[in-house]
N, C-alpha and C positions, 0 to 999 in steps of 0.2 A: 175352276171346275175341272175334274176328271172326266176324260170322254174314254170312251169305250174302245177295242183296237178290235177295229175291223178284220172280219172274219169272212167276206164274201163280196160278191157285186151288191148285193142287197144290205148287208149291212155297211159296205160304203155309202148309199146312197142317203141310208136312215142315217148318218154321221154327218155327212153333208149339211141335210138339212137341218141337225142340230147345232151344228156350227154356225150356218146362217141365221137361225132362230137369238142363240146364243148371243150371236154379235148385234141384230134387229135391238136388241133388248139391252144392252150396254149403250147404244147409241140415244137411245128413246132415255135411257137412266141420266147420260153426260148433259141431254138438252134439259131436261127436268130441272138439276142440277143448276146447270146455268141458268135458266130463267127465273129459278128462285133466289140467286146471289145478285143478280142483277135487277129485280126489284126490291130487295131488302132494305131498310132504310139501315143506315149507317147510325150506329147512337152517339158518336160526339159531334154528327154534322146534322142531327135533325133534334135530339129531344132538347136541348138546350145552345142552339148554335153553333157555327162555323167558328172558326180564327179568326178572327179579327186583322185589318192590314197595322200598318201604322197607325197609333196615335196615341202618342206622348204626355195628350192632355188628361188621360183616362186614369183615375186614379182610385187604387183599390184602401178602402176604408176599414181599419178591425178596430172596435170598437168596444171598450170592458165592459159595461153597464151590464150587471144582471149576471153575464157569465164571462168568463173568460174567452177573449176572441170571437166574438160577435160578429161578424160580416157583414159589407154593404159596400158600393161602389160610387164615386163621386167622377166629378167632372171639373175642369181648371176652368174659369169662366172670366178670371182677371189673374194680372201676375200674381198678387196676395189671395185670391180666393179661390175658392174650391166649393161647388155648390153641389149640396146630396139632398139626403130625404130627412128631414126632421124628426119621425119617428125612429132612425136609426142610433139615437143617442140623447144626451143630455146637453146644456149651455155649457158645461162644463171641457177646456181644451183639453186637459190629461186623459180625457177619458177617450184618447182618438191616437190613434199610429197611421200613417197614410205611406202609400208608394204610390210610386208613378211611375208610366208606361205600359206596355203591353205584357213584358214579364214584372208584373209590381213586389211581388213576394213569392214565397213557395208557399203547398198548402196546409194546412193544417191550423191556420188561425195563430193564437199565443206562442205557441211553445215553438214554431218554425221563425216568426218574426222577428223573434226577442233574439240576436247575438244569432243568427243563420247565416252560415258560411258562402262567400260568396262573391262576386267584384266587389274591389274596393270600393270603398265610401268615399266620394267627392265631396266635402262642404259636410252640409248637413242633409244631401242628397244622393239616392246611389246614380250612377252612370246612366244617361239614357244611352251609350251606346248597348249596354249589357242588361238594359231593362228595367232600372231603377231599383235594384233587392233593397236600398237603404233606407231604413225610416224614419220618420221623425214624425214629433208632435204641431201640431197647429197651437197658435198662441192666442186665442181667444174662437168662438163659437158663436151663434146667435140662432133663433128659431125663428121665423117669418111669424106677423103678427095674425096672419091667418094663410090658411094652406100647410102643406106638409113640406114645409125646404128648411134648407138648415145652410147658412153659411160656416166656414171654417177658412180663419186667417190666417195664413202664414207671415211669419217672421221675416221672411228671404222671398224673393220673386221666384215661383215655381220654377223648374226644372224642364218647362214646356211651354207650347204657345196656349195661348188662350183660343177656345172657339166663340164662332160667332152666335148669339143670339139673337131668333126670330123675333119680327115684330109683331107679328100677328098669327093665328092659330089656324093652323094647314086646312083647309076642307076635309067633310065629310069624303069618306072615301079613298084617302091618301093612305097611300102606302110608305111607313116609316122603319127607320132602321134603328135601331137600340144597340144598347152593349150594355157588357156587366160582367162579374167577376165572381157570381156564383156557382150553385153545383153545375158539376159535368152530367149528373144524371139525377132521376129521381132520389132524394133525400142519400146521397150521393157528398163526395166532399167539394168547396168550391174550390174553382180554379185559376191556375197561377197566371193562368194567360187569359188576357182580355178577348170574349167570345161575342158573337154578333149575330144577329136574324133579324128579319123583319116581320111587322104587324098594321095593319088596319084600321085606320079611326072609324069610326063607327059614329060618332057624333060625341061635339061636347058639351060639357054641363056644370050647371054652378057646385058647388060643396063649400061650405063652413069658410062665407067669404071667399074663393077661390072659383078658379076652374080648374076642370079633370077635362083629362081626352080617354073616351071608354074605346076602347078595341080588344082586339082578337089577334093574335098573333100566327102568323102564316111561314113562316119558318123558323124553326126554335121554339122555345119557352122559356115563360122566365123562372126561376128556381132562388131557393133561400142565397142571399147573399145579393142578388140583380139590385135591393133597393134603392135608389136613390143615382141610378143610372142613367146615362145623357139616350135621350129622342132624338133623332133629328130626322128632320124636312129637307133632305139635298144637305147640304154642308151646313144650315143653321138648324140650334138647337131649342126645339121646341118643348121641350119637356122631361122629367127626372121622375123616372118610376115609383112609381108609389105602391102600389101591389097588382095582385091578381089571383083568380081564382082555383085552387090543385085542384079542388073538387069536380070541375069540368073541364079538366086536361085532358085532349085526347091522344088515343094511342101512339100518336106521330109526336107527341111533346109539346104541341102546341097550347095554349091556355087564352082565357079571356084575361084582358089587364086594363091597368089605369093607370095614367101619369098626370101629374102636377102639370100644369100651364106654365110655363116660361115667359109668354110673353105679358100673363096675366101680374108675373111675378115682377117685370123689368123694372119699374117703378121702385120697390124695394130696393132689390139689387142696386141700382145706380144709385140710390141715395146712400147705401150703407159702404160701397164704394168709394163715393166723395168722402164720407165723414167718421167712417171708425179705420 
């Protein structure tokens, strides 16, 4: 702002005070300012999760069926298995590319995966130092005889530790952490790096032979690609997302969700463990 050049006692005074006024008003603007940066929510740390720390076990799934590059997120649960969501695919192994770790792939589904430049390829594994970019096929599939899980075999002992699986189903009320490997934002593209929040059980309930854990998620949301993503209760894994609702997302990103029982599942699991 131009101020006026004083021409008396009187119009220094009235300059004075516009000065004062002046600066009143740029102070009052910088705190406004600030106060609005400083509750803002950040959108890759609140509508769909944080960073994730370490973990090796986390495994990002694209999947062909229907279109190319399908997305969904799995979990290493034995050296040869990998346990997602059953609605993410077919019994069929070709129809599945996997990475492993926290950098699993870049994004963009098919046309990033296929031959994407990047550390070299160990085995039939990429590096977990550099985040596993290598992919490969699983050698056989299977769909749980009820419930929404899907095993997937490998050929070679994963590239990771296995987590542990809970035995029983955490109480009402519990506060659990999830991950996943979908969008960064609303209808948004998924992302390269394994993301994390947590969510609320609310109570569980039977479905089609199975049990769900219905909650609400209290930091983060889940987005296309989460499906079939590891729960856990403290360090065991309680459960592999199954969906959730866009239509009651609230403005923080947050959503209601459901996942697959784990512990409902173990029975399975260990038998198809011993025998295929």
């Amino acid at each position: 702002m131009r101020l006026p050049r004083p021409t008396g006692t009187a119009s220094l005074t009235r300059l004075t005070r516009l000065t004062r006024l002046v600066g009143a008003a740029a102070i009052a603007l910088a705190a406004t300012i600030a106060a609005t940066v400083a509750t803002a929510p950040a959108a890759d740390a609140v509508v769909y999760g944080a960073p994730s720390g370490p973990a090796p076990w986390a495994v990002q799934i694209t999947s062909f069926h229907g279109a190319p590059g399908v997305p969904c997120t799995g979990v290493v649960v034995a050296p040869h298995w990998v346990a997602t969501a059953a609605h993410c695919g077919p019994t069929h192994p070709g129809a599945y590319t996997l990475g492993f770790g926290n950098w699993a792939t870049l994004p963009g589904g098919l046309a990033a995966t296929s031959g994407s430049a990047g550390p070299a390829i160990v085995g039939g594994f990429g590096s977990l130092d550099t985040g596993s970019l290598g992919r490969h096929a699983p050698v056989a599939a299977y769909h749980a005889p009820a419930g929404d899980v899907m095993l997937l075999k490998l050929a070679h002992p994963a590239p990771a530790p296995s987590v542990k699986r809970a035995g029983a189903d955490p109480a009402p009320g519990s506060v659990l952490r999830y991950h996943g490997f979908g969008s960064t934002s609303i209808l948004g593209l998924r992302s390269p790096l394994l993301l994390t929040g947590l969510t609320r059980l609310d109570h569980m309930g039977p479905r089609a032979g199975s049990w769900i854990g219905h909650s609400h998620t209290i930091q983060g949301g889940y987005g296309f690609g989460d499906s079939g993503g590891p729960v856990f209760h403290g360090d065991r894994l309680v459960g592999l997302h199954s969906g959730s609702d866009h239509t009651r997302r609230k403005t923080d990103g947050t959503n209601p969700a459901w996942y697959e029982s784990v512990p409902a599942q173990n029975g399975w699991i260990d038998w198809m463990i011993a025998n295929r």
